[in-house]
C-alpha positions as CSV (number, residue, x, y, z in Angstrom):
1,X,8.1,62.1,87.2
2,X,5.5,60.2,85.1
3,X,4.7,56.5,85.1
4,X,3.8,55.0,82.4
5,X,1.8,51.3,83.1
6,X,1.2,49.2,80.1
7,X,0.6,45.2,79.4
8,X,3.0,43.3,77.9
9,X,0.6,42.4,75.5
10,X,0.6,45.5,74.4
11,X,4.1,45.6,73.8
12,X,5.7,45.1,70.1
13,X,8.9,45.5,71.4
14,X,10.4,46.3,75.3
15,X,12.0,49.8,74.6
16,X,10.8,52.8,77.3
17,X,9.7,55.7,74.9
18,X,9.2,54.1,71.7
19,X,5.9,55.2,71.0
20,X,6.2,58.0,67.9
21,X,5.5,60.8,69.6
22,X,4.4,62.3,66.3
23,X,0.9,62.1,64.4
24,X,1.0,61.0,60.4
25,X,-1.4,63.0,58.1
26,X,-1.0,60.0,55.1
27,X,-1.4,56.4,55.7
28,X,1.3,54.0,57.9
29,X,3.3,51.2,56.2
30,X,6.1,49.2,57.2
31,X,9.2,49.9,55.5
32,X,9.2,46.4,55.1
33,X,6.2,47.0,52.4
34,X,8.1,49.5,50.4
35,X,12.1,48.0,50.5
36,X,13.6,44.5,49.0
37,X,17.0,43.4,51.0
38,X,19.6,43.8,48.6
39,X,22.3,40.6,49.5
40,X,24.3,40.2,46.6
41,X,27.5,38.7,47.4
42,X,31.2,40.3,46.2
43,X,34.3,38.5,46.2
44,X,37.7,40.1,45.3
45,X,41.1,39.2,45.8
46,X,43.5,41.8,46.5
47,X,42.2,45.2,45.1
48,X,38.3,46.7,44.5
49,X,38.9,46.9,40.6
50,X,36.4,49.0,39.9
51,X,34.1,48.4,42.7
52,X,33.8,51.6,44.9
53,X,33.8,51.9,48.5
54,X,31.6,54.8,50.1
55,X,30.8,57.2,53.3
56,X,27.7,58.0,54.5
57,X,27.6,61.4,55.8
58,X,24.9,62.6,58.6
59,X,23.4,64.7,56.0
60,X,22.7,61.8,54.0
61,X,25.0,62.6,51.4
62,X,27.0,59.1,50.0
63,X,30.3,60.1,48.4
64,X,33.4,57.7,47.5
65,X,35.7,56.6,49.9
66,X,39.3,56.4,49.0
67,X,40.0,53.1,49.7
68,X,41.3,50.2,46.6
69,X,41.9,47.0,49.1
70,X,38.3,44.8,49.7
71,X,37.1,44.7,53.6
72,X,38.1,42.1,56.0
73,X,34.9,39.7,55.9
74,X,31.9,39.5,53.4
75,X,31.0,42.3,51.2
76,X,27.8,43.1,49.4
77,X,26.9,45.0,46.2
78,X,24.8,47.9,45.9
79,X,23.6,49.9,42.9
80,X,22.4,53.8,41.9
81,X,19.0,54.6,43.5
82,X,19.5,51.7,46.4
83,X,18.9,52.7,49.9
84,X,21.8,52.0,51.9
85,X,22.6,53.0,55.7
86,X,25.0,52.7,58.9
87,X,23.6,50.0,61.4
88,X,25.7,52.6,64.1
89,X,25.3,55.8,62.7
90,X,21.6,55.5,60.7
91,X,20.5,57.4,64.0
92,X,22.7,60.3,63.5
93,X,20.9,60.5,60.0
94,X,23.6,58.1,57.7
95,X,21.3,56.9,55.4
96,X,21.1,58.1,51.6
97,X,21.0,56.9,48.1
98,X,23.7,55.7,46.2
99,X,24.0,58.3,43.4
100,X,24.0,57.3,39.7
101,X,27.5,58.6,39.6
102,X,28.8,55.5,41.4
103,X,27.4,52.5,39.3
104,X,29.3,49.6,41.1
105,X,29.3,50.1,45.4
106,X,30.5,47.3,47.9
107,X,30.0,47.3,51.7
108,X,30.1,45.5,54.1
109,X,27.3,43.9,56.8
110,X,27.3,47.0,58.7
111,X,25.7,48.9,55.8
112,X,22.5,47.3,55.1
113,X,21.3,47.6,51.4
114,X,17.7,48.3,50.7
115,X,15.9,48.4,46.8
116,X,13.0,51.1,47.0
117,X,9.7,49.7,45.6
118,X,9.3,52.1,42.0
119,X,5.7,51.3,42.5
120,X,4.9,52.1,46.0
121,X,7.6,54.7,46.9
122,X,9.8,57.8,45.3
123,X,13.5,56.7,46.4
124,X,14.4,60.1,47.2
125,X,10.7,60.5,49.3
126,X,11.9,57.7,51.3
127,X,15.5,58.9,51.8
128,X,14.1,62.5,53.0
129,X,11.4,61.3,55.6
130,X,14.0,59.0,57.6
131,X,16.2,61.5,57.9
132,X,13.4,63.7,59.6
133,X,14.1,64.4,63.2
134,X,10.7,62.2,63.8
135,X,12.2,59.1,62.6
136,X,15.8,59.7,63.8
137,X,14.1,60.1,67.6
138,X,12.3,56.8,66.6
139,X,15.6,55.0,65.3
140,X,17.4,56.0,68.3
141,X,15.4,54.7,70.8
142,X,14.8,51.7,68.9
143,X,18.8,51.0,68.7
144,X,20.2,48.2,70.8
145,X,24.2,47.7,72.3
146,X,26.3,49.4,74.0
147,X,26.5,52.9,74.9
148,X,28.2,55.0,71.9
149,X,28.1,51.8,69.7
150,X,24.5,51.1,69.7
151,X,23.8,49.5,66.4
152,X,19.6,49.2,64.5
153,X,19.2,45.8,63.2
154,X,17.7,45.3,59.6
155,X,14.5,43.6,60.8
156,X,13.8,46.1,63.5
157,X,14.8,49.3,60.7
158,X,11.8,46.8,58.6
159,X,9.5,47.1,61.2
160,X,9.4,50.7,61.6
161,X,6.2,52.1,59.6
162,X,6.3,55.3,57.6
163,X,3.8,57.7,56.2
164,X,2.9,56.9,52.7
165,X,0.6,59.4,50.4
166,X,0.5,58.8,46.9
167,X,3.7,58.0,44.6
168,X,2.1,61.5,42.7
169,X,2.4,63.1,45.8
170,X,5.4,62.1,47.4
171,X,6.5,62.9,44.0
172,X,5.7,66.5,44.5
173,X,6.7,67.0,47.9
174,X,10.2,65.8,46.8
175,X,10.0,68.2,44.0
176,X,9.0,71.0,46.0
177,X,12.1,70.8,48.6
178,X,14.9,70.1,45.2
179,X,13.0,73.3,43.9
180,X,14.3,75.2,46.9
181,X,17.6,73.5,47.2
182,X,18.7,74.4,43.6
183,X,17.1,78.2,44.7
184,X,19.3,77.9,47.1
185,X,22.3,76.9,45.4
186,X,22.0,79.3,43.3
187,X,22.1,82.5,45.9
188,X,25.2,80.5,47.4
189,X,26.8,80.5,43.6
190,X,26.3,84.0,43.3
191,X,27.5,84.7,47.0
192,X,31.1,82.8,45.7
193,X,30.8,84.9,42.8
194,X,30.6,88.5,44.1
195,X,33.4,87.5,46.9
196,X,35.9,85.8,43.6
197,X,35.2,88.8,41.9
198,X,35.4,91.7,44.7
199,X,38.5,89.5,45.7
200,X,39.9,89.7,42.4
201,X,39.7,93.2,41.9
202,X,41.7,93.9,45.2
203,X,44.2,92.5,43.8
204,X,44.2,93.9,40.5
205,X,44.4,97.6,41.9
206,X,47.0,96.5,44.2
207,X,48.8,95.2,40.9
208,X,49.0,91.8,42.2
209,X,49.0,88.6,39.5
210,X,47.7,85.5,40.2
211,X,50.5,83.3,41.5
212,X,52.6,80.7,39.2
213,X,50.7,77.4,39.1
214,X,53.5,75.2,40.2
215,X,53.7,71.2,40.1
216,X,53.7,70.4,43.8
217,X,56.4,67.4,42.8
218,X,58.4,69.5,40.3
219,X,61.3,68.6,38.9
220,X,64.3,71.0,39.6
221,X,67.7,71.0,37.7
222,X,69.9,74.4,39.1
223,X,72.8,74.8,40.2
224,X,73.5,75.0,44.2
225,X,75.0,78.7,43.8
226,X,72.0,80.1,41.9
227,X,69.2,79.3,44.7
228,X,68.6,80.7,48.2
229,X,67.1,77.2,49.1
230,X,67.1,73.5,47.6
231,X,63.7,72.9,48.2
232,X,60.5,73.2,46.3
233,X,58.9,75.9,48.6
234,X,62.5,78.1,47.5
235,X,61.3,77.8,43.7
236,X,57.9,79.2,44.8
237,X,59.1,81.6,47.2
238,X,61.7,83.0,44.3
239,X,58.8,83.0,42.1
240,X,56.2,84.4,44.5
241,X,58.5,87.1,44.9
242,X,58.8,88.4,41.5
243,X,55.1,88.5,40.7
244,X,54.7,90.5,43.5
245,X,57.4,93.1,42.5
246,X,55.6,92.8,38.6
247,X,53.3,94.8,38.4
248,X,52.7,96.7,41.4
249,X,53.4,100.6,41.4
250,X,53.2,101.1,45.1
251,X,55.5,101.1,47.7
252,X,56.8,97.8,49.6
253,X,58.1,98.2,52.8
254,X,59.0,94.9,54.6
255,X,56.7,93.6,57.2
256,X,59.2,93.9,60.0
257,X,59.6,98.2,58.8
258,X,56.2,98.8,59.4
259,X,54.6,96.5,62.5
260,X,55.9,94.7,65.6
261,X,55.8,91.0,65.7
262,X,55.7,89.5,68.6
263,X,54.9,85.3,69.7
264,X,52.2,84.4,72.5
265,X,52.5,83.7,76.1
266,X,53.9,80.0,76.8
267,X,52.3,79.7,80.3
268,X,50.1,77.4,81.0
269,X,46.2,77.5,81.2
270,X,44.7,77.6,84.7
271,X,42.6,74.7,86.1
272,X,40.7,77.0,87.9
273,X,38.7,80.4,86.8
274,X,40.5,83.4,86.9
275,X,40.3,87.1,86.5
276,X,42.8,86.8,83.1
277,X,41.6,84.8,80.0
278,X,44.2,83.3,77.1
279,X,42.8,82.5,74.0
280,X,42.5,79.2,72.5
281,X,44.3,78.4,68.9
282,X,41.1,77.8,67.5
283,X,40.2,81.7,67.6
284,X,42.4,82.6,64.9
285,X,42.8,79.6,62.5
286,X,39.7,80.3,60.3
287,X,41.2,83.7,59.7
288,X,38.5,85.4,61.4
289,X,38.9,86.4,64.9
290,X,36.7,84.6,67.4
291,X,37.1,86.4,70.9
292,X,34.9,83.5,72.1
293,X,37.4,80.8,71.6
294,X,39.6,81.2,75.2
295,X,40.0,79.2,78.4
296,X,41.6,80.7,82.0
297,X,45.3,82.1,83.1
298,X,46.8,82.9,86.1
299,X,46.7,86.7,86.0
300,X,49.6,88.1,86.2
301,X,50.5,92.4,85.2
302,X,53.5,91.4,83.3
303,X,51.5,89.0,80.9
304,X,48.8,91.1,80.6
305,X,50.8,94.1,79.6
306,X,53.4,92.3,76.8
307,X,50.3,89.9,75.6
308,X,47.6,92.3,75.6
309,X,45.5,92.8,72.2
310,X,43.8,95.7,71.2
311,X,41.9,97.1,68.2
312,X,43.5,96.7,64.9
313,X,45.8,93.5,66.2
314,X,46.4,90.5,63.2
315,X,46.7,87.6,65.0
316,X,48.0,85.1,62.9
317,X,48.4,81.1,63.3
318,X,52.0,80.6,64.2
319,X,51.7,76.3,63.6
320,X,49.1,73.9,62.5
321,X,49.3,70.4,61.0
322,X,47.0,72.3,58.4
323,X,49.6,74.7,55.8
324,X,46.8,76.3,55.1
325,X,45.9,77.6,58.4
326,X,49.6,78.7,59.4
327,X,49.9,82.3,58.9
328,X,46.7,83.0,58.5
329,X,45.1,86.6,59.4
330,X,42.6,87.8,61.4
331,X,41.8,91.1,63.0
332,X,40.9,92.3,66.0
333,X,38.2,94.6,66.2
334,X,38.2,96.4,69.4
335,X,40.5,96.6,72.6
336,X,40.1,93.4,74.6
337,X,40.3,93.5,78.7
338,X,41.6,90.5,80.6
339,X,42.5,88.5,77.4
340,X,45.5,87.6,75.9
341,X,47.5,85.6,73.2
342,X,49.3,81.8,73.5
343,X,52.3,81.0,72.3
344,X,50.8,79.2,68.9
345,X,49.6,82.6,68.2
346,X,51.8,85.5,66.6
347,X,50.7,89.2,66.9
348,X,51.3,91.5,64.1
349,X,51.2,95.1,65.7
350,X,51.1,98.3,63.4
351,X,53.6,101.1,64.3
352,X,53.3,103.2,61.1
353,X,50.5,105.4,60.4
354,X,50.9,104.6,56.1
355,X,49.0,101.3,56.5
356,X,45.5,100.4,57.8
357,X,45.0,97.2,59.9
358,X,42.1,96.1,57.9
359,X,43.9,96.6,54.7
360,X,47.0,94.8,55.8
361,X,44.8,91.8,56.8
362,X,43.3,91.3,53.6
363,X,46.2,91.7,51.8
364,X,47.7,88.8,54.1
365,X,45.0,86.5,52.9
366,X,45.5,87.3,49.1
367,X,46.2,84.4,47.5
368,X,49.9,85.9,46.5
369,X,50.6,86.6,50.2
370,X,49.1,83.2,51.2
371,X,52.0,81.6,49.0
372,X,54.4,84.0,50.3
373,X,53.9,83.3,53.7
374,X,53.6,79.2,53.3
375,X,57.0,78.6,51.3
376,X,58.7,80.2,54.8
377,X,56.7,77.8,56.8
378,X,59.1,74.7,58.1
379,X,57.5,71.1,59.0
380,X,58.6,69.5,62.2
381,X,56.8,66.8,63.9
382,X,53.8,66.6,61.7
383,X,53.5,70.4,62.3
384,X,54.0,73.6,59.9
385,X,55.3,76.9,61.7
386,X,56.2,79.8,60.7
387,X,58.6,82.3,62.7
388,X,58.4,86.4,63.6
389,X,61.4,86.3,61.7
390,X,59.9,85.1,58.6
391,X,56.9,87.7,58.8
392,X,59.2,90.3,59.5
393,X,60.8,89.9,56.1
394,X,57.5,89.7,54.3
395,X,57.5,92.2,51.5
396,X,54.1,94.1,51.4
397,X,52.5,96.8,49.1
398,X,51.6,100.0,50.7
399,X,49.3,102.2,49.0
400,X,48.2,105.8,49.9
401,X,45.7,105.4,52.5
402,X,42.6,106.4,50.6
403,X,43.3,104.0,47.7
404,X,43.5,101.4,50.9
405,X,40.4,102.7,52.2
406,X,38.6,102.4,49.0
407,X,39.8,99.0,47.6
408,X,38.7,97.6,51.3
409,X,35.5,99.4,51.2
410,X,34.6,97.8,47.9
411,X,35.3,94.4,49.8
412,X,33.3,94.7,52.7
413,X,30.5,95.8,50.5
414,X,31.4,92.4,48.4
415,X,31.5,90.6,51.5
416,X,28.2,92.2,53.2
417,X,26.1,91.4,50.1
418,X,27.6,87.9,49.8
419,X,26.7,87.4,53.6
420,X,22.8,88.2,53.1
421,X,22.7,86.2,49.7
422,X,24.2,83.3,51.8
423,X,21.4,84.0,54.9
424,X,19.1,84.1,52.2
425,X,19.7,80.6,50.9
426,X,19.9,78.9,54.6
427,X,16.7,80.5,55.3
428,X,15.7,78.7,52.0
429,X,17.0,75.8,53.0
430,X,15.5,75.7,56.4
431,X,12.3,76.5,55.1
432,X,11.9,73.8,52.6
433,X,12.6,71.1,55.4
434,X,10.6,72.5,57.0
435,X,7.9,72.4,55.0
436,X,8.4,68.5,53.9
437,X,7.8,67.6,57.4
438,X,5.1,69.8,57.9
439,X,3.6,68.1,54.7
440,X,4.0,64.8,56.7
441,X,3.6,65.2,59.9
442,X,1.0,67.0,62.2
């Protein structure tokens, strides 16, 4: 351990560490220098109007917040281009500009409002460098309160002093990194694009249409003896179900014809480590499988031998308070040892040779199937589920095996490329963070 002596006198400030532990290439102000305190007072009765309440995320994004009632206590204005922050959260990086999209912005005292000197400082500049880990380590330790709701006052966030080159200069630093960012952006907007596309053309040689686009508060006027069900999800099931007889030339065997569908283990997880593994929901609900995603069991032969999972498996969500995620498919890639499946889980086990796992998977996650399977799913205590019944009587298309091969050859190659074009743009990314700080910072 290291101890540190130093005079009060020495002191700005009693906080162990606070020292920046960090060299600036470019001369120190106080951010004092370069901001003006906005306080502008906002009074309103019973709605916003067209005030607009925001979030601050850690990435220093500010988007709307949907909220129309005003706060409880005293609210203050802010316009596009001020600095605004969280007095809790500023050290998790919530700090950020309002955007010129949102022209009238109300907060309350626990988001201090800032105008950036046009003279002295580029906004966006600003915005960047206290976001950099150097500053965020500096903010934290300067935060006073209680543990977890440790709060940085607006005369100490003042005090801090920042690097300042140039307004030219900041200028191009700032220009450098949005350079990258729209790079960037743009290898992610082709990465969506292959992926739509590849996903797209799946279908189309499967003879799938894209599903009805269906009011989700539809009026309905039938009588009760021409409907399976009187329910919105029957009007899309009956019309999921003949787009997918359209146009399709391939056979359709029923789910339940061609796999069996079994639900998880209901036992409960062990306190203690074990030799047998159950995984955890979260390792299927993203529709890819993550092996990783587990906690213990008590082993036992006759779990391990009706649970078990091996290669080619589709596990899929059996409830979620998320639609989307119930039913969902992922597939397992190779035989797994000492692991098996919870009850919140359903596997979906092959037993005919005429389909291939991986094609069956992403068929499941078409956006046809995806409709298919979520007008079966029922709601019960804030909770979708779906039943081994309802898979079972899932119609799906069954093509010869090499058309499936090819048509799911073509998407991994979609997928693969869209994969390095997304590596591509975090390493982008990465690298023009990098870079502003470097351009900062020794």
């Amino acid at each position: 351990m290291i101890c540190h002596i130093t005079r009060w006198k020495d002191l700005d400030s009693w906080i162990p560490g606070c020292a920046a532990e960090w060299e600036a290439i470019h001369p120190l102000a106080p951010v004092e220098d370069v901001l003006t305190p906005r306080t502008e007072r906002v009074e309103l009765e019973d709605t916003l109007g067209d005030w607009q309440a925001i979030t601050i995320h850690f990435d220093g994004s500010v988007v709307p917040r949907d909220r129309t009632t005003p706060f409880k206590g005293s609210m203050f204005a802010a316009y596009p281009g001020d600095l605004v922050f969280s007095k809790i959260d500023v050290r998790n990086g919530a700090i950020g500009l309002i955007p010129d999209s949102m022209s009238k912005v109300v907060v309350t005292s626990e988001y201090p409002i800032h105008r950036p000197d046009p003279k002295t400082v580029d906004s966006r500049y600003l915005a960047l460098l206290l976001r950099t880990p150097n500053f965020l380590d500096l903010i934290r330790r300067a935060a006073s309160g209680t543990s977890g709701r440790k709060r940085i006052t607006p005369d100490t966030f003042r005090e801090i002093e920042v690097p300042l080159p140039e307004p030219d200069e900041q200028r191009r630093m700032v220009a450098a990194y949005d350079k990258a960012l729209r790079e960037a952006a743009a290898l992610s907007a082709k990465a969506d694009a292959l992926e739509k596309d590849a996903q797209e053309q799946f279908e189309a040689d499967l003879g799938l249409t894209p599903p009805p686009d269906l009011p989700s508060r539809p009026f309905q006027i039938a009588r009760f003896r021409d409907i399976e069900r009187w329910s919105h999800e029957g009007i899309v099931q009956d019309e999921i179900h003949r787009a997918l007889h359209h146009d399709s030339q391939y056979r359709q065997p029923l789910l339940g014809e061609i796999a069996t569908i079994t639900h998880g283990c209901s036992h409960p997880p062990s306190s203690k480590k074990t030799s047998l593994e159950i995984l955890k929901i979260s390792a299927v609900t993203r529709g890819v499988f993550d092996p990783s995603e587990k906690k213990f069991i008590k082993d036992d032969k006759a779990l391990r031998e009706r649970f078990d999972l091996r290669r080619g498996d589709i596990l899929m969500c059996r409830t979620n308070g998320t639609l989307a995620y119930v039913g969902i498919a992922s597939l397992v890639t190779t035989d797994m040892t000492n692991l098996i499946f919870p009850d919140k889980v359903i596997r979906v086990r092959l037993v005919s040779d005429s389909v291939l796992p991986g094609f069956l998977c992403a068929l499941l996650k078409t956006p046809t199937m995806r409709l298919c399977i979520e007008s079966c799913a029922r709601t019960a205590v804030g909770n979708y589920a779906i039943g081994s019944s309802d898979l079972a009587s899932l119609e799906v298309i069954a093509p010869p095996i090499s058309v499936q091969a090819d048509i799911c050859h073509a998407l991994d190659v979609a997928h693969a490329q869209a994969n390095k074009l997304r590596t591509d743009a975090n390493v982008l990314r990465s690298t023009a963070w990098n870079g502003f700080i470097t351009g900062v910072f020794t």
